[in-house]
C-alpha positions as CSV (number, residue, x, y, z in Angstrom):
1,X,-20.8,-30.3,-140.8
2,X,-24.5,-31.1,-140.3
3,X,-24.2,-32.3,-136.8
4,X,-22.5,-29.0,-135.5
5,X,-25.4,-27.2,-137.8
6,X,-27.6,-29.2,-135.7
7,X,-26.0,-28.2,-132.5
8,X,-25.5,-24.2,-133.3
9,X,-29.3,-24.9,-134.2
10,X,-30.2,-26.1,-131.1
11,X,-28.0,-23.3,-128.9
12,X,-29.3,-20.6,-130.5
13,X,-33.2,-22.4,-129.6
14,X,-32.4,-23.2,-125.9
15,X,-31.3,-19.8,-125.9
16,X,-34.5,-18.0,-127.3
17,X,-36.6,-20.2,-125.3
18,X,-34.8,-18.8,-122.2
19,X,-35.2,-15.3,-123.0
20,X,-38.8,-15.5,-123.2
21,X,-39.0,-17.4,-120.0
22,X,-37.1,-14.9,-118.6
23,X,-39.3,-12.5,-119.6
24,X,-42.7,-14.2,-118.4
25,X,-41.4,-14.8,-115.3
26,X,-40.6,-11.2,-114.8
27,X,-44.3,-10.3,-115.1
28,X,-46.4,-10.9,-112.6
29,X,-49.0,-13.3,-113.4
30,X,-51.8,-13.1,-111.3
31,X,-54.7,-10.1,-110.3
32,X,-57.5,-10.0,-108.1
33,X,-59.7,-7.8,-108.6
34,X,-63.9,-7.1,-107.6
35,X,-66.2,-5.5,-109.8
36,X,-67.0,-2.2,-107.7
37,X,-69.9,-1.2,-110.1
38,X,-71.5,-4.7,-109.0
39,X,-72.0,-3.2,-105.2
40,X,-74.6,-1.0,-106.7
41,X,-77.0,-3.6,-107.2
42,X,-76.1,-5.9,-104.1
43,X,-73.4,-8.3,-106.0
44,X,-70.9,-9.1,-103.7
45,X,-68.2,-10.6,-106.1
46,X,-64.5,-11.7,-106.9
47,X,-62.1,-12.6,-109.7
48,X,-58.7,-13.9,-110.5
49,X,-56.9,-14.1,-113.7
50,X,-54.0,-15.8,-114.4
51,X,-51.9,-15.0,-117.3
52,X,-50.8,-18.1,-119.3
53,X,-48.5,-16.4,-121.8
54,X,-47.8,-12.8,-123.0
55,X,-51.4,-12.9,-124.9
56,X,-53.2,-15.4,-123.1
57,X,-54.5,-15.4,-119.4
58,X,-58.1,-17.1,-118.0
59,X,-60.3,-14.9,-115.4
60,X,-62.8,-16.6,-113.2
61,X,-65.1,-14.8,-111.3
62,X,-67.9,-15.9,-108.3
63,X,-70.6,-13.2,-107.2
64,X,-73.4,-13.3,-105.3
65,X,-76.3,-11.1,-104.8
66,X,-77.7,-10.6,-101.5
67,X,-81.8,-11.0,-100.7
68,X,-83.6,-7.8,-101.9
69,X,-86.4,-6.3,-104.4
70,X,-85.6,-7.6,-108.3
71,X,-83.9,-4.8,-109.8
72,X,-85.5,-2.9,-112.5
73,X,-88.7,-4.8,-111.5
74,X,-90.5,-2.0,-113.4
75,X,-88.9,-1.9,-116.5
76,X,-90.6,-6.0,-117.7
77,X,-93.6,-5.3,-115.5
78,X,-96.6,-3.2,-115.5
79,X,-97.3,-1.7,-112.4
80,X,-100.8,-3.4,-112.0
81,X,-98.5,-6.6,-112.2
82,X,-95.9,-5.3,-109.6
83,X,-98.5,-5.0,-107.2
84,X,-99.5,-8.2,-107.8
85,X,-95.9,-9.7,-106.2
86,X,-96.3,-8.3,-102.5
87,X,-92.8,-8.2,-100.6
88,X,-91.0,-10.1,-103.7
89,X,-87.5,-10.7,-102.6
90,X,-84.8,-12.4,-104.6
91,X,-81.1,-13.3,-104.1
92,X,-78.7,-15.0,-107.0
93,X,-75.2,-16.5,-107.2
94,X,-73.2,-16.8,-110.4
95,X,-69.9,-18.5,-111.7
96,X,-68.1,-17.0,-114.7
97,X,-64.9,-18.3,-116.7
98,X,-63.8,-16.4,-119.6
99,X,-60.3,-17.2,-121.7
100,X,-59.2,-13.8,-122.0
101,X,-57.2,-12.8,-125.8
102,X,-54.9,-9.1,-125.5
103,X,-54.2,-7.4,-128.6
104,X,-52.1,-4.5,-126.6
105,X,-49.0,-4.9,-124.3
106,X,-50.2,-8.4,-123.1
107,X,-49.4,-10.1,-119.6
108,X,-53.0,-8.8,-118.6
109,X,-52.2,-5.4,-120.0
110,X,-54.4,-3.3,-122.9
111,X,-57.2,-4.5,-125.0
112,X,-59.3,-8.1,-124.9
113,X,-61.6,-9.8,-126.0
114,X,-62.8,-12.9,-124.1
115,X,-65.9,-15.7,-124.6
116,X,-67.1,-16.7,-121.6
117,X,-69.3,-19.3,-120.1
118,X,-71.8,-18.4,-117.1
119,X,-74.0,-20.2,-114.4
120,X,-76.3,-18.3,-112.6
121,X,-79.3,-19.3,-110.3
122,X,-81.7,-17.2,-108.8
123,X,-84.1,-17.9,-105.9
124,X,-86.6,-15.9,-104.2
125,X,-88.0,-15.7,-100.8
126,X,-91.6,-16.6,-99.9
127,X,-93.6,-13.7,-101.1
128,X,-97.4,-12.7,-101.3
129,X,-99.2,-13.3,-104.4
130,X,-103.1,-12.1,-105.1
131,X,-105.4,-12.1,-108.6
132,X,-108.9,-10.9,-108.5
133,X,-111.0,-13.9,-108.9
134,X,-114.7,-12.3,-110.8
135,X,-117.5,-15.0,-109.3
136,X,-120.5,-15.8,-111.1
137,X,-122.9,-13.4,-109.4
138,X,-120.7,-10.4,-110.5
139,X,-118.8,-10.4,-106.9
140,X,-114.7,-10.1,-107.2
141,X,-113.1,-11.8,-104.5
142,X,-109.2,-10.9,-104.4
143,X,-107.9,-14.9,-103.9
144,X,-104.3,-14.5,-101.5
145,X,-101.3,-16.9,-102.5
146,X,-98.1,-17.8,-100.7
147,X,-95.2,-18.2,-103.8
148,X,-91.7,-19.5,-103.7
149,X,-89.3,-21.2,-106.1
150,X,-85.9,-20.9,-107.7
151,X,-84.8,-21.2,-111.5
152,X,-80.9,-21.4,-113.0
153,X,-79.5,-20.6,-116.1
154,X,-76.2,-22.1,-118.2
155,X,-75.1,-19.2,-121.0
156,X,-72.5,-18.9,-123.3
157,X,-71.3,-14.8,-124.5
158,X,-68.5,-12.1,-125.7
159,X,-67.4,-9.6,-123.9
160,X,-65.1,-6.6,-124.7
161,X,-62.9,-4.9,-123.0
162,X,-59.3,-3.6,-122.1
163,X,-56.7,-3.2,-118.9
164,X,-54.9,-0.8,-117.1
165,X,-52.4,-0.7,-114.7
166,X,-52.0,2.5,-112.5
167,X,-48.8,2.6,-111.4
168,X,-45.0,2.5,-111.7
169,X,-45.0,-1.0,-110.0
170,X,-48.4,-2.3,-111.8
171,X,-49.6,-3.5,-109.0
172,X,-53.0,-1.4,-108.6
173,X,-55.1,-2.4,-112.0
174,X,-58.3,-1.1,-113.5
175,X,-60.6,-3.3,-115.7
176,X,-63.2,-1.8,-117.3
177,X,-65.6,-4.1,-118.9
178,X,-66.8,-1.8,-122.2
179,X,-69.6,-4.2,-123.1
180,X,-70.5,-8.2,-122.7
181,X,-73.6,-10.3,-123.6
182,X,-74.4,-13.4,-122.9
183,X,-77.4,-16.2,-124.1
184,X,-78.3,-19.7,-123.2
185,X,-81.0,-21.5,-121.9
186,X,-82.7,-21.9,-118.3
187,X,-84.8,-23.7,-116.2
188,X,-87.0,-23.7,-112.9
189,X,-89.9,-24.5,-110.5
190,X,-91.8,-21.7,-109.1
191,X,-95.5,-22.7,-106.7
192,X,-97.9,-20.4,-105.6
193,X,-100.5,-21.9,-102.7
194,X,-103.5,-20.7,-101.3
195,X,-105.3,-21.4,-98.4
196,X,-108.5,-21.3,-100.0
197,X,-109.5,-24.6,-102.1
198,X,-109.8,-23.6,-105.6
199,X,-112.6,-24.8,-107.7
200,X,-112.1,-25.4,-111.2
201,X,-113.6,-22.0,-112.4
202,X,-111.0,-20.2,-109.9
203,X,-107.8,-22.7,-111.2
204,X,-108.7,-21.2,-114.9
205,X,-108.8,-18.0,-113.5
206,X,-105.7,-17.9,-112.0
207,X,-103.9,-20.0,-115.1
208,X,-105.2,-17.0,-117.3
209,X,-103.9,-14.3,-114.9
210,X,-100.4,-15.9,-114.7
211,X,-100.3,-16.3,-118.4
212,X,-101.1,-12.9,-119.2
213,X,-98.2,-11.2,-117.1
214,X,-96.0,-9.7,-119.1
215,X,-92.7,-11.0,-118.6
216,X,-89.6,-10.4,-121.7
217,X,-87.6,-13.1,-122.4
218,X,-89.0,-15.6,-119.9
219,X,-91.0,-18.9,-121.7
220,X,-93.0,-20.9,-118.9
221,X,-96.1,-22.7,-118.4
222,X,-98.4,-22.9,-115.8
223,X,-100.6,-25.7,-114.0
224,X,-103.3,-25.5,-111.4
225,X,-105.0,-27.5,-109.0
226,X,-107.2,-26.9,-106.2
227,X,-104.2,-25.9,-104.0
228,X,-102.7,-23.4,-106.1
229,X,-100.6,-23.3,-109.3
230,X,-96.9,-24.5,-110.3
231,X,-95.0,-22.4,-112.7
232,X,-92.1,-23.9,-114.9
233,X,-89.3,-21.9,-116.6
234,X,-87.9,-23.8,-119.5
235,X,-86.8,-21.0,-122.2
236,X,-83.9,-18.3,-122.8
237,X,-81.3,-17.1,-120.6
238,X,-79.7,-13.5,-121.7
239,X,-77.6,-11.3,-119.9
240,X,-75.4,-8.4,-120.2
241,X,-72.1,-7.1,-119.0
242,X,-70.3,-3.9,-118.3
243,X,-68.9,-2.6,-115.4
244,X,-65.2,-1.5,-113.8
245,X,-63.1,-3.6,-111.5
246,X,-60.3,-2.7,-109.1
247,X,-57.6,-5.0,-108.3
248,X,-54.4,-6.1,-107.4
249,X,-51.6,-7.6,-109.4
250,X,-48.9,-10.0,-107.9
């Protein structure tokens, strides 16, 4: 009696096991999709999610932003300070993964919520650099520097958000970020060089001029020398997400 229990047990499993296989092959499991909103702000980027189960999928993502001003350089900096960075151009890259969880339909259909992890670097061009250096005698000589350097950043976040798909066939989706933010920590080396040999009066100077730019969320320190200055980033990493993505399901 117990070993056909076992075995009308063990039919009834194979056969629910089945059914839901049947079922998640019959969805298609993988989108493509770009952020369009990105293109506004020179992020050239691509991500593919693949769904696991009915409420489970992972999306990665790779952008890249091409060389160009910082954007909202004027929102963190004074515009005394702008016009401090002549012709400051930057470009970045970034990696995201983010386990996605669906509380709606599922198979990368309705509301999510997803932690993520991001890498993003950021590197600028070799731009012009000035301070007013106030000599002894009461002259101000403006001092030119030549600056360059690159810093990265490893963050952890949340983001919320939820899925559509268009059509009949569900191929054509719509993702629309609602909101995502991110923190962690980053690092970097930026140099500033000028062609004029700095005496220690102009070094101090110059320390105190970089010091007092006022940059959010950015801890660094500075050094001089009689060549010019090196800047180190060591501090937070923050970041925020929203945006809408079109894509393609398969």
């Amino acid at each position: 009696m117990k070993k056909n229990l076992l075995i009308i047990l063990s039919l009834f499993s194979l056969e629910a096991f089945a059914q839901e296989s049947g079922s998640a092959s019959a969805e298609k499991m993988n989108i493509v999709k770009t952020n369009v909103t990105g293109y506004v702000f020179r992020n050239i980027n691509v991500s593919y999610e693949r769904a696991i189960n009915q409420w489970f999928s992972v999306n990665v993502g790779f952008g890249t932003m091409t060389e160009g001003k910082v954007p909202f350089i004027n929102a963190f900096l004074s515009d005394e300070d702008e016009d401090r960075f002549k012709n400051l151009r930057v470009k970045a890259t970034n990696f995201t993964i983010e386990p996605r969880f669906y509380i709606g339909q599922g198979y990368g259909k309705g509301f999510y919520f997803a932690p993520y992890y991001r890498y993003s670097k950021v590197t600028s061009n070799t731009f012009d650099f000035y301070y007013d250096y106030n000599a002894i005698n009461g002259v101000t000589y403006q001092i030119p520097l030549k600056g360059n350097g690159d810093t990265n950043g490893n963050s952890g976040g949340l983001m919320v958000g939820v899925q559509f798909f268009l059509t009949k066939s569900q191929n054509l989706v719509l993702d629309f970020w609602i909101a995502g933010a991110h923190y962690g920590s980053g690092k970097g080396d930026f140099n500033l060089t000028s062609d004029v040999v700095l005496t220690p009066d102009m070094q101090a100077q110059l320390k105190e001029e970089i010091e007092n730019l006022d940059i959010p969320f950015v801890d660094y320190t500075v050094e001089t020398n009689a060549n010019g200055a090196k800047i180190k980033v060591d501090g937070p990493w923050a970041g925020f997400r929203s945006g809408l993505s079109i894509g393609y399901r398969f």
